[in-house]
Phi, psi and omega in degrees: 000134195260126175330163184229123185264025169297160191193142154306142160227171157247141150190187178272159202212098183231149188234017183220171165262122186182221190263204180296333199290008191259333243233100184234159183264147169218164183245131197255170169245171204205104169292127141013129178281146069079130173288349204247013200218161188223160198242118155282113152285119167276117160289323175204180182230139182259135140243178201212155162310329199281337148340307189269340178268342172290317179306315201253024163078073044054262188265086051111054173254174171311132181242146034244157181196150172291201171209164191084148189230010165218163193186160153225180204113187236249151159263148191220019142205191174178126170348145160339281208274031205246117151287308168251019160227161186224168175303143159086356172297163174229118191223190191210160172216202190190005167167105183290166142280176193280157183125016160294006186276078182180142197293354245163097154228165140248176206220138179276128191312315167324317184266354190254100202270179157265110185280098170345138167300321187285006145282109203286238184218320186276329166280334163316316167284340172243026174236334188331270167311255189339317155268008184257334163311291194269037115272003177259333207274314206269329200267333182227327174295310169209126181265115189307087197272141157337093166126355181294180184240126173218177174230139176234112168285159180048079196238014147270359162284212164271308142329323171296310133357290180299321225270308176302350174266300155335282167349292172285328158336302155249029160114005231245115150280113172270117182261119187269177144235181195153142196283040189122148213302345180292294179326325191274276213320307185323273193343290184320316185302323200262003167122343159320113194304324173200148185218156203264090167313092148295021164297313220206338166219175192289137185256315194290268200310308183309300145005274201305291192290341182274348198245018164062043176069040183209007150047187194247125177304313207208115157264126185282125174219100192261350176276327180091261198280294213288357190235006185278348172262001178277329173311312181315301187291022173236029198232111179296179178302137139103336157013154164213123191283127159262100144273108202244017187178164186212069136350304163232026172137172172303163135309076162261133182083067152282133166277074194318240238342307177302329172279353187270265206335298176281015167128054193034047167337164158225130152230149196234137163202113210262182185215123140037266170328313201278338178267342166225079174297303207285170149293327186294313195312312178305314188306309196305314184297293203318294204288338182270340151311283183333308195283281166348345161275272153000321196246309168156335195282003167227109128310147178283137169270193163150086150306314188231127170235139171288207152219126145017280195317275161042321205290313168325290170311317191269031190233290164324271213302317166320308195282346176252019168062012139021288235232125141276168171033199167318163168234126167229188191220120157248169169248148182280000000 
């Protein structure tokens, strides 16, 4: 008979759909794992934008459910059928089912990698999601070469951060955007070849004059409704708008016609998932994160860090643009 390992957690809970005020801490029961799951203790936490579109049904799941999709800590049980991790390994992941807002989960083994000792728990939690985003947007969706030009909206965020550094990394002029001169001086600082106050200037025409008239292979657009034409007018023919995020709404009424119109367009809008289905596929994203952490050419950003309780506020400060870099959540 197999011991029973059930346990109490805190976590975040919401049983409505709405604004932050919905986001309540509760003590959960946290089962035995799964033969296919490993029981994560958790050290820190990631939030994401995508976070704030699951709250507010955005994205549409059954309620009631938790929220968040990344973390790090320690395992401290595992599955039958679980091959490549054991108690006391420390590992992290960037994509769940929902519920990482909590001390205590479990996590399907397939999604959880091994975190380098030369990672802490708290960078681990703001690089995960995010960087395995801008390793599919920059390494696979299109893969960037050296010397090429590209444009990243928000490119002082958490991702954006990550993208610019990537960037520079490989030989990439990245052309940032950002709401004010602190956010562009951010960006510049972090590796950005050039960055656009879209505050205050034409994103489309500034494009146009750093690229000699020859505009961009390929645009990253993580705002959604308010940057999709202008990303379309900075994409040369046959170009491709990567929309990868909705910031400030959705995308809606695309117009094929219009993309025939701005040069035979491409477009894509892509998920995660789809770029690292496997555990090999995750490791593989991962460790080419890591080791660029590691060795030096990507630092971690945590503009912010919360408490659990917390959450509301730190949902607030994300969703009114706030925020730099990372957001994370630790536990003590």
């Amino acid at each position: 008979m197999e011991a029973d390992l059930s346990n109490q957690a805190r976590a975040i809970q919401i049983n409505s759909h709405g604004g932050p005020e919905v986001l309540k801490l509760e003590t959960i029961d946290v089962p035995a794992p799964a033969q296919n799951e490993v029981t994560i203790r958790q050290k820190a936490i990631g939030l994401n934008f995508i976070d704030i579109y699951c709250r507010t049904g955005l994205y549409p799941n059954a309620l009631p459910h938790g929220l968040g999709f990344e973390a790090a800590g320690d395992v401290v049980a595992v599955g039958s059928d679980v091959t490549h991790l054991k108690e006391g390994d420390r590992v992290a992941y960037g994509q769940s089912p929902l519920g990482a807002y909590a001390d205590l989960r479990n996590v399907p083994a397939k999604q959880v990698v091994k975190l380098p000792d030369a990672i802490s728990y708290d960078d681990a939690a703001a690089i995960m999601l995010k960087g395995l985003t801008a390793q599919y947007l920059l390494r696979q969706c299109y893969r960037l070469k050296e010397g090429e030009t590209t444009l990243f909206h928000a490119a002082a965020g958490g991702v954006g951060l990550i993208a610019c550094q990537w960037a520079r990394a490989l030989g990439v002029k990245l052309i940032g955007t950002a709401s004010s001169a602190e956010k562009c001086a951010l960006a510049k600082e972090y590796g950005a070849w050039e960055v656009i106050d879209y505050s205050r200037e034409n994103v489309a025409e500034r494009v146009y004059e750093l690229t000699a008239g020859k505009k961009l292979p390929v645009v990253y657009d993580g705002v959604g409704k308010d940057t999709w034409m202008t990303s379309l007018d900075c994409l040369q023919p046959r170009g491709l708008m990567v929309s990868f995020g909705n910031a400030s709404g959705p995308v809606e009424g695309v117009n094929l016609a219009l993309l025939n119109n701005k040069g035979s367009l491409y477009v894509t809008r892509p998920k995660l998932g789809d770029y690292v289905p496997t555990q090999e596929t995750m490791q593989a994203a991962a460790d080419e994160l890591f080791e660029l952490v590691v060795n030096g050419q990507i630092k971690v950003v945590i503009g912010q860090r919360f408490a659990l309780e917390d959450a509301a506020q730190a949902h607030e400060a994300l969703a009114g643009r706030k925020t730099t870099g990372a957001t994370i959540f630790t536990i003590d």
